[in-house]
MARTOR-54579 format. One record per residue: residue number from 0; x, z, y of N, C-alpha, C in turn. Coordinates in Angstrom, 2 decimals. Atoms other than C-alpha are relative to their C-alpha. Example, Ala and Ser with C-alpha at 12.3 -4.5 7.8 and 13.67 -1.06 7.14 Angstrom:
REM MARTOR-54579
<torkol k="0" n_px="0.89" n_pz="0.00" n_py="-1.19" ca_px="12.30" ca_pz="7.80" ca_py="-4.50" c_px="0.90" c_pz="0.00" c_py="1.20"/>
<torkol k="1" n_px="-0.82" n_pz="-0.06" n_py="-1.19" ca_px="13.67" ca_pz="7.14" ca_py="-1.06" c_px="-0.77" c_pz="0.73" c_py="1.09"/>
END
This chain:
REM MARTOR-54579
<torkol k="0" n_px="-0.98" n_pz="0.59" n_py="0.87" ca_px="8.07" ca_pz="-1.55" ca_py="-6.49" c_px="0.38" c_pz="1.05" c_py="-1.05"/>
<torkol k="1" n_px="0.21" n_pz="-0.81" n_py="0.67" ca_px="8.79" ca_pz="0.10" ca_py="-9.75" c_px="1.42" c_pz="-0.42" c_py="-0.80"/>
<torkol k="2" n_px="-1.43" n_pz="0.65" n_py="0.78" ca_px="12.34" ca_pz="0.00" ca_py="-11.91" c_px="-0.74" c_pz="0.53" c_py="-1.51"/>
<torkol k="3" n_px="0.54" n_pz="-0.41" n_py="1.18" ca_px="11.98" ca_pz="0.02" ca_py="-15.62" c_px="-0.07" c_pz="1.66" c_py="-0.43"/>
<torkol k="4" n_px="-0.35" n_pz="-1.64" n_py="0.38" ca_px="12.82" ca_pz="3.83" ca_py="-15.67" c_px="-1.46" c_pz="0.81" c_py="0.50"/>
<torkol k="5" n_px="1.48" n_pz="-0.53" n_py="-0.60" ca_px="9.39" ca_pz="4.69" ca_py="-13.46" c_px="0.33" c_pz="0.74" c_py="1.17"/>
<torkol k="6" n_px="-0.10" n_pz="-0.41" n_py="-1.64" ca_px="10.79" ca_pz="5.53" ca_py="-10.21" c_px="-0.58" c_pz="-1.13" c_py="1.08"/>
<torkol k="7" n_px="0.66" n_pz="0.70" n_py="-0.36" ca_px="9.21" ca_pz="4.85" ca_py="-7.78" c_px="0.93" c_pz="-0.53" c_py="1.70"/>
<torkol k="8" n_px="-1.04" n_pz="-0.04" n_py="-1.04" ca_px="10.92" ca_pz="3.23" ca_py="-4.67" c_px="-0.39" c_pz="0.26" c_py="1.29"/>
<torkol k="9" n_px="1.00" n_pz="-0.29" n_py="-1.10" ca_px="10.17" ca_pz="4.72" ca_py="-1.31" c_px="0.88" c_pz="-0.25" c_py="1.41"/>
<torkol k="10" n_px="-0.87" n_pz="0.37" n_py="-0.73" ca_px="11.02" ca_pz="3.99" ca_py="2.16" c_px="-0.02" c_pz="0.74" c_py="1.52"/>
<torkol k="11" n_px="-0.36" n_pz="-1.34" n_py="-1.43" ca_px="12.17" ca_pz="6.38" ca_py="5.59" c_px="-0.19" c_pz="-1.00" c_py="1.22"/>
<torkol k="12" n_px="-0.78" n_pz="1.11" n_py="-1.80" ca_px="12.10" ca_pz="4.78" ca_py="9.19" c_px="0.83" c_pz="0.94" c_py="0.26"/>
<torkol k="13" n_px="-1.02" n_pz="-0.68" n_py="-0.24" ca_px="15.03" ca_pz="5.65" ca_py="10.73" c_px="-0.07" c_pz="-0.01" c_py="1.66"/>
<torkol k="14" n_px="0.10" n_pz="0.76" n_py="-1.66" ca_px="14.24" ca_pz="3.90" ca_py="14.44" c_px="-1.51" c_pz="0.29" c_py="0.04"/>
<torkol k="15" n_px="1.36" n_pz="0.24" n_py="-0.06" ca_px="10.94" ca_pz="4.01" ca_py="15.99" c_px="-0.31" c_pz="-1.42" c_py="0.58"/>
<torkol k="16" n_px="0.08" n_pz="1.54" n_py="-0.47" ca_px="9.61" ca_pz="0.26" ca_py="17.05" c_px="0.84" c_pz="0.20" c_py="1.57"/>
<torkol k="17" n_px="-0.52" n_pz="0.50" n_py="-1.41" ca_px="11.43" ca_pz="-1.29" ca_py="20.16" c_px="-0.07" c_pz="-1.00" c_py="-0.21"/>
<torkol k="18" n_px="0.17" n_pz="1.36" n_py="-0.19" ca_px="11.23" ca_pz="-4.70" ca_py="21.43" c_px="1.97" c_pz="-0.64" c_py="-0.26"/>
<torkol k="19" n_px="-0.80" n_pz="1.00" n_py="0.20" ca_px="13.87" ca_pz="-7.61" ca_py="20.34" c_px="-0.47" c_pz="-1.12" c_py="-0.36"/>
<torkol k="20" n_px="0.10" n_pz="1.56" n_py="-0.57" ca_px="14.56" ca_pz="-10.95" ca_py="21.03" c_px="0.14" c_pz="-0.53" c_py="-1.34"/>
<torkol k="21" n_px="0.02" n_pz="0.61" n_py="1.34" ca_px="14.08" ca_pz="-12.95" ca_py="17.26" c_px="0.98" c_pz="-1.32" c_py="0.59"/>
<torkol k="22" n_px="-0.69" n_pz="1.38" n_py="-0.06" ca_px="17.12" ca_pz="-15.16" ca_py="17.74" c_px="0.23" c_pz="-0.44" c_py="-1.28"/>
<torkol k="23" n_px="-0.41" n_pz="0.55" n_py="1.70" ca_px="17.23" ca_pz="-15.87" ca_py="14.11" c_px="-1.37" c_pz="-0.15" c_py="-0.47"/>
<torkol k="24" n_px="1.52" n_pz="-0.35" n_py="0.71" ca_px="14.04" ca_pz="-16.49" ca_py="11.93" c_px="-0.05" c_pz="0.97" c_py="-0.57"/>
<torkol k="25" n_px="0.51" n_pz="-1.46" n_py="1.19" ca_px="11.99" ca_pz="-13.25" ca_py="10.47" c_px="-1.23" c_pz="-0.62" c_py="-0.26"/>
<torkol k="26" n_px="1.62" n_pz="0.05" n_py="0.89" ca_px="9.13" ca_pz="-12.71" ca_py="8.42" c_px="-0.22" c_pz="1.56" c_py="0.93"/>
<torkol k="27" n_px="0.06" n_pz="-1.28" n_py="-0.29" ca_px="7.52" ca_pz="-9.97" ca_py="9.95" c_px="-0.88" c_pz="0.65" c_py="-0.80"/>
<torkol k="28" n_px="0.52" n_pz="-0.95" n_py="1.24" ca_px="5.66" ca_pz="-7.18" ca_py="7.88" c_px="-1.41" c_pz="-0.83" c_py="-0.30"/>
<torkol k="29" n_px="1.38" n_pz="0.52" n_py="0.38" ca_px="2.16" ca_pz="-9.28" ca_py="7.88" c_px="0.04" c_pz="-1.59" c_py="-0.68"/>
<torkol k="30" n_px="-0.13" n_pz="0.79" n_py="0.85" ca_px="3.98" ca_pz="-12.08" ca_py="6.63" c_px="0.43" c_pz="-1.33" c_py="0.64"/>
<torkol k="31" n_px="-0.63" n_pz="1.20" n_py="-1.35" ca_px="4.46" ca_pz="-14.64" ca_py="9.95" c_px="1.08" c_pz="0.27" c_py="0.65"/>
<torkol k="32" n_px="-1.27" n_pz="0.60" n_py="-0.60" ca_px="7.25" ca_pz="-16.44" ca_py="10.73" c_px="0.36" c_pz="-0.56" c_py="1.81"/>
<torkol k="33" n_px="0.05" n_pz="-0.01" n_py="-1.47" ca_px="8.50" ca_pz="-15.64" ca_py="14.22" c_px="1.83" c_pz="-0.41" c_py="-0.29"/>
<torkol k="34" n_px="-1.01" n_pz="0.55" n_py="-0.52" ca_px="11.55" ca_pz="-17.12" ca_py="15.86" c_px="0.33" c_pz="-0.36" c_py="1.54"/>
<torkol k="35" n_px="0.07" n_pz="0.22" n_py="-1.34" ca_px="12.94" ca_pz="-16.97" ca_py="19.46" c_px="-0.79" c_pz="0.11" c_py="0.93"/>
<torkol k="36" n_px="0.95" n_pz="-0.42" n_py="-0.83" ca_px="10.31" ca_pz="-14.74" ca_py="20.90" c_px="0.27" c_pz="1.38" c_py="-0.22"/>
<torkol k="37" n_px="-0.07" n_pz="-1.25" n_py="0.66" ca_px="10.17" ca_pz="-11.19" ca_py="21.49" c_px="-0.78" c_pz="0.78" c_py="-0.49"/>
<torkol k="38" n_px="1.00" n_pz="-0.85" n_py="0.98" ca_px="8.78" ca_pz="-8.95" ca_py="18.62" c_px="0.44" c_pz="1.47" c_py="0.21"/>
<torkol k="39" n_px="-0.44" n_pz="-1.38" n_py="0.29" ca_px="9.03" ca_pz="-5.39" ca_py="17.62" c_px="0.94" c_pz="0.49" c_py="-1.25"/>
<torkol k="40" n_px="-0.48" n_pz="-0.30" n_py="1.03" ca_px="11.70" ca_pz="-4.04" ca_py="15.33" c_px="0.32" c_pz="1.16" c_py="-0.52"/>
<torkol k="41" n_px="-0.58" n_pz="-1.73" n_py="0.62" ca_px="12.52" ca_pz="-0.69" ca_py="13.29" c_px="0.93" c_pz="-0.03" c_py="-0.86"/>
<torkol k="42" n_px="-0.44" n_pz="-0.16" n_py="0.82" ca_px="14.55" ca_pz="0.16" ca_py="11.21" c_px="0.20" c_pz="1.02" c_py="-1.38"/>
<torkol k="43" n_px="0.49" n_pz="-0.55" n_py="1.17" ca_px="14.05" ca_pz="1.30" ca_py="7.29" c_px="1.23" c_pz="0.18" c_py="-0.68"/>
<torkol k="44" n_px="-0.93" n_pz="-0.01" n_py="0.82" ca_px="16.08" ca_pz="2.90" ca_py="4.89" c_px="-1.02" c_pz="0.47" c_py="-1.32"/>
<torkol k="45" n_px="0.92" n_pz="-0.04" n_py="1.27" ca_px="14.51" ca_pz="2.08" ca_py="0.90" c_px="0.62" c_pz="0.39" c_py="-0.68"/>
<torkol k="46" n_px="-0.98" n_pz="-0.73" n_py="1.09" ca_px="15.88" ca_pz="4.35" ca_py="-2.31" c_px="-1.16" c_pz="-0.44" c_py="-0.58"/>
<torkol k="47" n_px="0.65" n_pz="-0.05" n_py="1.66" ca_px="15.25" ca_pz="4.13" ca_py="-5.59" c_px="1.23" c_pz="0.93" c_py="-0.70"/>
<torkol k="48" n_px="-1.25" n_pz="-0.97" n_py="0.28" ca_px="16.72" ca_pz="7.02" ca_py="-7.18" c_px="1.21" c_pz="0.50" c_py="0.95"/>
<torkol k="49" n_px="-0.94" n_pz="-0.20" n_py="-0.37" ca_px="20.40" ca_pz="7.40" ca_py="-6.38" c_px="0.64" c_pz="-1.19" c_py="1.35"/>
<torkol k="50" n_px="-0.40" n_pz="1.39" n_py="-1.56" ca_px="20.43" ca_pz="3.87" ca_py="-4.18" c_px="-0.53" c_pz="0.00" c_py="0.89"/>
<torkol k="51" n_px="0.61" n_pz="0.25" n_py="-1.14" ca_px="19.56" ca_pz="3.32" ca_py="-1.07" c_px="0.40" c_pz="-1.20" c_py="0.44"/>
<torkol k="52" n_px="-0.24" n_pz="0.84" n_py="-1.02" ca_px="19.69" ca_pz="0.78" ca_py="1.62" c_px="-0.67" c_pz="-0.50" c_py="0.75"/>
<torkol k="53" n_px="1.12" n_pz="-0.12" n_py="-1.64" ca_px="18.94" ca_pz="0.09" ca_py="5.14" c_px="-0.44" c_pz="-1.56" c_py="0.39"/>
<torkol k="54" n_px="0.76" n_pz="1.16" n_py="-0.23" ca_px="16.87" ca_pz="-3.14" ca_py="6.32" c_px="-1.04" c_pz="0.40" c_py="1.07"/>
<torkol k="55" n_px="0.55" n_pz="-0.26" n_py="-1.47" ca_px="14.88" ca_pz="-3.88" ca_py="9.48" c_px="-1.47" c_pz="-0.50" c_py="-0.52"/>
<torkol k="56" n_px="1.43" n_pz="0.67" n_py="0.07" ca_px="10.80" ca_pz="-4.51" ca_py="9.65" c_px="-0.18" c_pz="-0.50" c_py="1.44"/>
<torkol k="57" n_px="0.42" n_pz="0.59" n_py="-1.43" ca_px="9.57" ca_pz="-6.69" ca_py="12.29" c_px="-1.38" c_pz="-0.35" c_py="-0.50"/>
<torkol k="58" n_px="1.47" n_pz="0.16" n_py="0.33" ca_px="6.30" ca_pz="-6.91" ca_py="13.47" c_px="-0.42" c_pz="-0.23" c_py="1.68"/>
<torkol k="59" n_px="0.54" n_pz="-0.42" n_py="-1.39" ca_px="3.95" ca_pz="-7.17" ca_py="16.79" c_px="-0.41" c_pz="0.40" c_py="0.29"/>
<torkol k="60" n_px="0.43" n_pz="-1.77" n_py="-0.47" ca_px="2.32" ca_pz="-4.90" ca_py="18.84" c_px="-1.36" c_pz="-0.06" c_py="-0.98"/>
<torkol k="61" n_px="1.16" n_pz="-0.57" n_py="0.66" ca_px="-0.86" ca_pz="-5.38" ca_py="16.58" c_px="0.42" c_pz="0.87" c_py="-0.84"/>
<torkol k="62" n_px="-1.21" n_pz="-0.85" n_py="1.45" ca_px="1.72" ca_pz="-4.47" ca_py="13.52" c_px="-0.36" c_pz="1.71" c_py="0.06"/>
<torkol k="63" n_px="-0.45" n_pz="-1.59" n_py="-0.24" ca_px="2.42" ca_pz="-1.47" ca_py="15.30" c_px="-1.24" c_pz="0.80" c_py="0.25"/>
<torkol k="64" n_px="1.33" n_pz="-0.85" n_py="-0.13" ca_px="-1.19" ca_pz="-0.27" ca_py="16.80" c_px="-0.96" c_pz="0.35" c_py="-1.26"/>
<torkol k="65" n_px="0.83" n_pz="-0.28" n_py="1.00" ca_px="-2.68" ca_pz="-0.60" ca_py="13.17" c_px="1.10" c_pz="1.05" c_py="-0.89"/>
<torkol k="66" n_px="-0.62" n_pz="-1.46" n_py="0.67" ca_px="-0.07" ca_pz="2.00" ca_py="11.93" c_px="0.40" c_pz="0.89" c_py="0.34"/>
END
């Protein structure tokens, strides 16, 4: 992702994966829609410049063995 200025925006894990229960719908990082099963989740913190902010990736164990 790129802001008109040319920074570039980059992003930290803060968590390493653990299992949770999807009681809400996600998208998970490959793009499928899971709901009320359990996946893997982490948690990310994305800056651009001076902003930040924190947001979760979900994914399953393939997610996780291919990275």
């Amino acid at each position: 992702m790129f802001d008109p200025i040319g920074n570039v925006a980059r992003k930290i894990e803060i968590e390493s994966w653990h299992i949770w229960f999807a009681w809400k719908p996600v998208t998970t990082i490959n793009g499928e829609r899971v709901w009320l099963k359990k996946i893997y989740r982490r948690q990310i913190v994305s800056y651009v410049d001076m902003d930040d902010w924190m947001h979760y990736e979900y994914g399953n164990i393939f997610d996780i063995i291919k990275q």
